[in-house]
N, C-alpha and C positions, 0 to 999 in steps of 0.2 A: 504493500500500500504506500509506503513513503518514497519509494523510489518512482513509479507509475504517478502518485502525487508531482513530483516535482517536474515529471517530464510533460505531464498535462499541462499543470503552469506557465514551462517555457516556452509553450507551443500556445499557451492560447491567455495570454497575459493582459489583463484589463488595459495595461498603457505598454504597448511595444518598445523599448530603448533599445532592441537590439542595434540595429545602425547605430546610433551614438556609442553601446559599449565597443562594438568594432571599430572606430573612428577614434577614441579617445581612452579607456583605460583598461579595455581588455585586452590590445597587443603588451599594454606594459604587466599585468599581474600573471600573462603567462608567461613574458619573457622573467620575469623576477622568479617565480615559481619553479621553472626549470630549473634556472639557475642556482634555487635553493636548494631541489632535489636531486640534483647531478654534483651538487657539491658535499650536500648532505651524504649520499649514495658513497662518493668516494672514496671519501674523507672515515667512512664508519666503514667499510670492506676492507680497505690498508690497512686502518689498526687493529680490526678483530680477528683479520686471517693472519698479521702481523703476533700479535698476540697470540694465539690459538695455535701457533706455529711453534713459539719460543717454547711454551708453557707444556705440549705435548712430545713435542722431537728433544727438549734438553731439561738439564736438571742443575739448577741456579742456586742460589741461595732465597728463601719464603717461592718457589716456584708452585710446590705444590698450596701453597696459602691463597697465592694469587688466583689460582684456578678456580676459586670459588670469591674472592676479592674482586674479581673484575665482571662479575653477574649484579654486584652488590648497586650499581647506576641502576639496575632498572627498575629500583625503590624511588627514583628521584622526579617526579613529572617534571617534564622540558621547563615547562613555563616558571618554576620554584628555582633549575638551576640557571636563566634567564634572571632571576630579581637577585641571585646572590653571585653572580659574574659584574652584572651592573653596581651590585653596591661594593664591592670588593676593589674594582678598577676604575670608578668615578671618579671626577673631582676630589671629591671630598674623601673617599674614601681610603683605605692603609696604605696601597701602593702607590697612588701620586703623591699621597703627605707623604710618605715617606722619602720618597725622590726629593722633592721639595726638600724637606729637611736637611737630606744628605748633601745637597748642593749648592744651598742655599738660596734657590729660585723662590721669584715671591707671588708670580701668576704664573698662570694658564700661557702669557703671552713670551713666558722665560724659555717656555721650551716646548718640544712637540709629545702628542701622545694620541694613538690611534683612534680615532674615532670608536665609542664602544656603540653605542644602537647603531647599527649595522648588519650589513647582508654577513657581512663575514664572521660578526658575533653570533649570529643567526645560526649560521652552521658549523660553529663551532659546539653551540652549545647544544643544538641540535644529534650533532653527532657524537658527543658527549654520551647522551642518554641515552641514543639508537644502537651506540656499538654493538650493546652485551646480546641484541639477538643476532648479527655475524657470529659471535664469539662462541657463539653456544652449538650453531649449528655448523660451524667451520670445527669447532675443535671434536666435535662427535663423528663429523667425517675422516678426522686427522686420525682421531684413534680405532676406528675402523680398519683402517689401513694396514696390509702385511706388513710386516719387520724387513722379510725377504724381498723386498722388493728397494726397501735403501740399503741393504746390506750389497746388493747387487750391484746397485747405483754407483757406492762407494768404491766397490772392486774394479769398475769400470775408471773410475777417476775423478768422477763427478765430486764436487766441492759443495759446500754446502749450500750456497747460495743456487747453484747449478739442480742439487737435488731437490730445493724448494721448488723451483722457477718450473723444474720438465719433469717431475715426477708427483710431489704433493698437491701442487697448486692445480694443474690437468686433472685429478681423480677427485679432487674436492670442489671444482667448479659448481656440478648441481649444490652443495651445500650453501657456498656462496652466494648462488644466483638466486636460490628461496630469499636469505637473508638481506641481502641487498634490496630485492623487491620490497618485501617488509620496512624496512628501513625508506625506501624512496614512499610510500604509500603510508606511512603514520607521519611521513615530513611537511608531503601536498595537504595534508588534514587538519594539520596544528594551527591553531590559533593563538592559545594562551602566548608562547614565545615570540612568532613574529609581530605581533601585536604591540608586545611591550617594547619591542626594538623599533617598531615604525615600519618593517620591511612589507609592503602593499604585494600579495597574494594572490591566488584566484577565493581564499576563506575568507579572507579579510574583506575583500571583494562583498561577497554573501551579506555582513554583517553591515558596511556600512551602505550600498544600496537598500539595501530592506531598511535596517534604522535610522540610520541618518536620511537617508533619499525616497524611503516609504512606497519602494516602488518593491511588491513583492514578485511580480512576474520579472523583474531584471535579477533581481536573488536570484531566482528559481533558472534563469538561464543560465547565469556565472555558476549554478553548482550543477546542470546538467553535463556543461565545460569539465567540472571537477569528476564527474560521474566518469565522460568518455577518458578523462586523464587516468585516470585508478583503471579503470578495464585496458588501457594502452599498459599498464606497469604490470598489470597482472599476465598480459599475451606476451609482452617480454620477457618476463619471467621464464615462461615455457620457449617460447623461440632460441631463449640465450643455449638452452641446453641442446639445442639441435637435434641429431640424429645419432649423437654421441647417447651410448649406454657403457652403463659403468656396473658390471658384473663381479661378484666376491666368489672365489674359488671356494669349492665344495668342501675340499679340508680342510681341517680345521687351521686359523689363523696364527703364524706366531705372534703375537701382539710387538709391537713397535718400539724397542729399546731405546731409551732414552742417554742422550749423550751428554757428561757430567761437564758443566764449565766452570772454569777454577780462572780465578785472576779480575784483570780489567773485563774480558771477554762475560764473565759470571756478571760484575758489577754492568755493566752496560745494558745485558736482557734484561737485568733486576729494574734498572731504569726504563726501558722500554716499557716494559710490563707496566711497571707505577706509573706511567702520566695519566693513562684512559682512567686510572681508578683514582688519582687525586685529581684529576680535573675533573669528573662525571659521579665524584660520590661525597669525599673531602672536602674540597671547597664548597658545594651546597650546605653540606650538614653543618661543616662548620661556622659559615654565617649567618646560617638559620639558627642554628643554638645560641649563638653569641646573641644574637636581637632577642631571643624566645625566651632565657634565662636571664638577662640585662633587667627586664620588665617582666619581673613576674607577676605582677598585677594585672600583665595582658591576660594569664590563664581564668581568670574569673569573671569574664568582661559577659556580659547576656548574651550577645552576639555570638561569641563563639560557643558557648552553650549551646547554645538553639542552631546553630549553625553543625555540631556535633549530633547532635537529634534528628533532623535533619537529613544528616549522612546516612547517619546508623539508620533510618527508617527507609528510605528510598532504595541505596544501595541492598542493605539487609532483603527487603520485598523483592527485587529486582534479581538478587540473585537467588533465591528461594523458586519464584517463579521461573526461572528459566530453567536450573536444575530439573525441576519437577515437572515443564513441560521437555526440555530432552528426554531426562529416562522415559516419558510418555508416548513422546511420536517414534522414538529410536525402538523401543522393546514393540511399539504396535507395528511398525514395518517390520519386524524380524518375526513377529507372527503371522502376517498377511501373506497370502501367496501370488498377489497383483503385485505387477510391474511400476503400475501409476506410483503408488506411493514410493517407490524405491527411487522412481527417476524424479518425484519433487520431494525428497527430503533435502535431498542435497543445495537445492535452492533459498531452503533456508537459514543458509550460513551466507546470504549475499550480506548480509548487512554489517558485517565484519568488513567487508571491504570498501563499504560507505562513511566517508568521513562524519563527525559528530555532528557538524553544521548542519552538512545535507540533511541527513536523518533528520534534525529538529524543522528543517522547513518544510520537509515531507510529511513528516504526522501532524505537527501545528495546524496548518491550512482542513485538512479532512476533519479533524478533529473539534477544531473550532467551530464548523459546518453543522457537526454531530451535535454540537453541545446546542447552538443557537435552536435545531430543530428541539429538539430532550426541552432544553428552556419552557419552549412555547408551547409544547404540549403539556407539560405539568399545570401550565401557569393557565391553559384553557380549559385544562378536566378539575384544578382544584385552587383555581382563583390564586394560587401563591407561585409567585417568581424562586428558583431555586436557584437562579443565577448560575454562574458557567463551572458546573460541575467536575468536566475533563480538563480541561484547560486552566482552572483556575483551580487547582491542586494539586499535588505531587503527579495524577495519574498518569500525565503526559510524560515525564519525567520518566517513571517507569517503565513504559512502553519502551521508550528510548532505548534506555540499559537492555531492555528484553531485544527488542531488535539487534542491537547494536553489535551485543556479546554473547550472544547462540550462538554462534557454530564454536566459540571456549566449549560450553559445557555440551553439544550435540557432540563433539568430538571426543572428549573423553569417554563421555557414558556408551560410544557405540564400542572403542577401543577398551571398555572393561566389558561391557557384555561379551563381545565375539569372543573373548578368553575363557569364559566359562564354560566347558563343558557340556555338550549337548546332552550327554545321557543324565547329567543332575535334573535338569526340567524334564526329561522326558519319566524319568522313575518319578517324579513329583506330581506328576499329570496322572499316571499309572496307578498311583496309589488315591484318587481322589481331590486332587488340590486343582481347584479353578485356576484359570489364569494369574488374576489379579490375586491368589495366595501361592502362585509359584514365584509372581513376583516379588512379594513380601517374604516369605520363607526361603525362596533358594539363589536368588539373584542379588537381591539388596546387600543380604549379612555379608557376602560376599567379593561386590564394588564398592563396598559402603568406603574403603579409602580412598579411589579414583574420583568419587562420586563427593568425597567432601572437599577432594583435592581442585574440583572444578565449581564447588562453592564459593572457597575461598579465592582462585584465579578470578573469577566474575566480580565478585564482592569488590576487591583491588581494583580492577580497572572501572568498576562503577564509580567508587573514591575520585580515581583523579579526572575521571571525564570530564572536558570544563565545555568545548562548544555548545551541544547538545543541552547540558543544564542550562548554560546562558541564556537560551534560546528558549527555552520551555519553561524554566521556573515563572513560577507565580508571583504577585507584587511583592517585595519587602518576605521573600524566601530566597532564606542561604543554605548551599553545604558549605562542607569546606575549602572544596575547589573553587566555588566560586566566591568567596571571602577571600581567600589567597588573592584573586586577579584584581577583587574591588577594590581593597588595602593598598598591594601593590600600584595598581594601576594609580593610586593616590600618591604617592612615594610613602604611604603608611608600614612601611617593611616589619616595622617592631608591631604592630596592631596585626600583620599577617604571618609575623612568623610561629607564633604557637600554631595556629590550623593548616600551614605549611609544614611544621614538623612533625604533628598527628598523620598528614597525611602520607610522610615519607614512613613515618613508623608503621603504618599499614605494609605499605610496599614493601616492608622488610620482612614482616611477617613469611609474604608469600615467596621471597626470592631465598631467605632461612629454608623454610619447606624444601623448596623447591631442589637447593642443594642437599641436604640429607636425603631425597628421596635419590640424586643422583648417584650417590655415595656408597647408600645401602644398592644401586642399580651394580654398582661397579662391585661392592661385594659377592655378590651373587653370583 
């Protein structure tokens, strides 16, 4: 519905601007846009396959620490380590006073310093946060990889760099190329971050023709733009891999020896390794905590209360209900013996690859439709106005997260059911047990960890969503994400760093998880 919503819109718009956005600001937010997500793209494949590389092929000093160290950014929402980059390298802030000091300059006008609201801050910080999915899925194809295949490399004469470039790098491409996609498609979608830098979008786009220029049909086209952008990143995606397959020999793998570096050589990957995780994990937290403990009177402020309430209820609902519609539509196609349902499950995990924006202009518009109709029929069977029921409540809001972040939880729950065992449900059925008690008695007790494990994934990315809430929230209603942007976008940083650091403390939660689960995978 949200997607078909916006393409309706663009196609049949109460006031046409197309001409004018072609004429005037739509060559420049696709040209800016590329430019953020090719640089973004780049900038996050060098370091994560760079990293993923040091971390798996060699053995440093905190090497193996790092390995779960450099997952630790994806606790941090872009836009949170965007307000602690600017407060960090501002004017005002420790690294210019402290030049200043050291040198005894008295302005701005003594000496030079790079411009920080910026494309290039943009995609620094951008790429900052997007590494650690390169990182994850580059270093899970690195350790996939025979032993006997650099042991070979090596006998031939290949050098290190030689065996990266034409032996690791060639066999780990499709890994890359997923991760890269991901990273260019959560870059085109971000708002929070180029926002606060000033960098003009095709998102940014979205937010200020609709708000500012109140023209909802020119929205609805700059994000149809956005629509066909995200389907071009996702057919490259597949295209990059070509006709190249990437087969693992039938016997068993020697696993890939790691080669010990002692010296400069040791200290140097050590360094490599630590910049992704002090730029994209340390420096946020750490100026986030510095503002958030400075003021601890900010933790008792109503706003952030209620703004925690808030979170907790929306998110909480949001991921409750999508869990429990996955296990619903995933376990009803595995029972079904139609085709239908098997070829449109999979469609609804599109909304994963709809930025936050879109989605909120797609449901708004229908929804708001819904409500004005609901209004008027209350109000004519029982004389009382109930005023805008969907729209002016969290509902929308939910909806969101439900569209948004299905195919998180559709994906686990179908990858913990096919693990089960066909003959447990079939003796289950055998002995008497309905469906709906095979599900409860022999499926549940059984995914119940994959299955809380994609509660908690849903929950997390509900937390930091910020377009999408911006967009749908109700009057004078906060989460935390969007108390973060409003503060911020005030230069309120100390007013927004407690619900900035609740909300990275979420993210920790899930990326903690997330590594132990990989750890006990490696045990195994």
């Amino acid at each position: 519905m949200p997607l078909i919503a916006v393409v309706w819109i663009a196609f049949h718009p109460s006031e046409n601007i197309w001409p004018h956005l072609l004429a005037t600001t739509l060559p420049r937010y696709m040209t800016t846009t590329a430019l953020l997500a090719f640089g973004v793209a780049g900038l996050a494949a060098c370091v994560g396959t760079g990293s993923a590389w040091l971390v798996t092929m060699y053995r440093f000093p905190l090497s193996k620490a790092l390995e779960w160290l450099l997952l630790l950014p994806l606790a941090i929402p872009a836009y949170v380590g965007a307000y602690a980059l600017v407060d960090f390298l501002e004017y005002a802030g420790p690294v210019q006073g402290g030049l200043r000091q050291l040198f005894g300059w008295q302005n701005a006008r003594d000496y030079w310093f790079p411009e920080i609201r910026s494309l290039g801050s943009a995609i620094v910080v951008l790429a900052a946060a997007l590494t650690p999915y390169v990182f994850l899925l580059t270093r899970a194809a690195f350790r996939e990889q025979s032993g006997s295949v650099y042991e070979t490399a090596r006998a031939l004469g290949a050098g290190p760099f030689e065996r990266f470039w034409r032996v690791g790098l060639p066999l780990a491409r499709p890994a890359i190329a997923a991760g890269t996609a991901i990273v260019m498609m959560e870059a085109v979608s971000d708002y929070g971050t180029v926002s606060y830098f000033a960098v003009q979008t095709l998102t940014t786009g979205i937010f200020s023709t609709w708000l500012e220029g109140g023209n909802a049909g020119g929205a609805a086209q700059i994000a149809s733009v956005v629509l066909v952008v995200v389907l071009l990143l996702v057919a490259f995606e597949k295209v990059s891999r070509g006709r190249a397959r990437f087969h693992q020999s039938a016997r068993q793998l020697r696993p890939v020896e790691p080669i010990r570096l002692t010296g400069w050589q040791g200290l140097l990957a050590l360094a490599l390794c630590a910049v992704p995780f002090l730029v994209g994990f340390v420096l946020p937290v750490s100026v986030i905590s510095y503002h958030a403990l400075g003021e601890p009177e900010q933790w008792a402020v109503p706003g952030l209360v209620s703004a925690l309430k808030n979170t907790l209820t929306v998110a909480g609902s949001a991921a409750i209900l999508t869990v429990l519609a996955a296990l619903f539509m995933v376990y009803g196609v595995r029972l079904t013996g139609r085709k239908l349902p098997r070829l449109i499950l999979p469609f609804t995990t599109l909304g994963y690859a709809a930025p936050g924006a879109v989605l909120g202009l797609g449901i708004l518009f229908p929804l708001a439709g819904l409500d004005h109709v609901l209004a008027d029929t209350v109000e004519a069977l029982t004389g009382f106005d109930p005023g805008l029921l969907l729209t002016g409540s969290a509902f929308a809001i939910i909806l969101a997260y439900v569209v948004r972040f299905f195919a998180i939880a559709q994906g686990a729950t179908d990858a913990a059911l096919g693990r089960v065992s066909p003959s447990l449900p079939m003796a289950a059925r055998s002995l008497g047990q309905t469906l709906g008690g095979t599900l409860r008695r022999v499926y549940v007790p059984l995914i119940r960890g994959s299955v809380g494990t994609a509660l908690l994934l849903v929950f997390v990315d509900c937390v930091k969503e910020l377009p999408a809430t911006l967009l749908l929230r109700p009057f004078n209603y906060n989460t935390l994400a969007t108390r973060v942007y409003d503060k911020a976008s005030l230069e309120q940083l100390e007013q927004a760093s407690p619900a900035a650091l609740l909300v990275i403390g979420v993210g920790l939660v899930a990326v903690v998880l997330m590594a132990r689960s990989e750890n006990a995978a490696d045990l195994s």
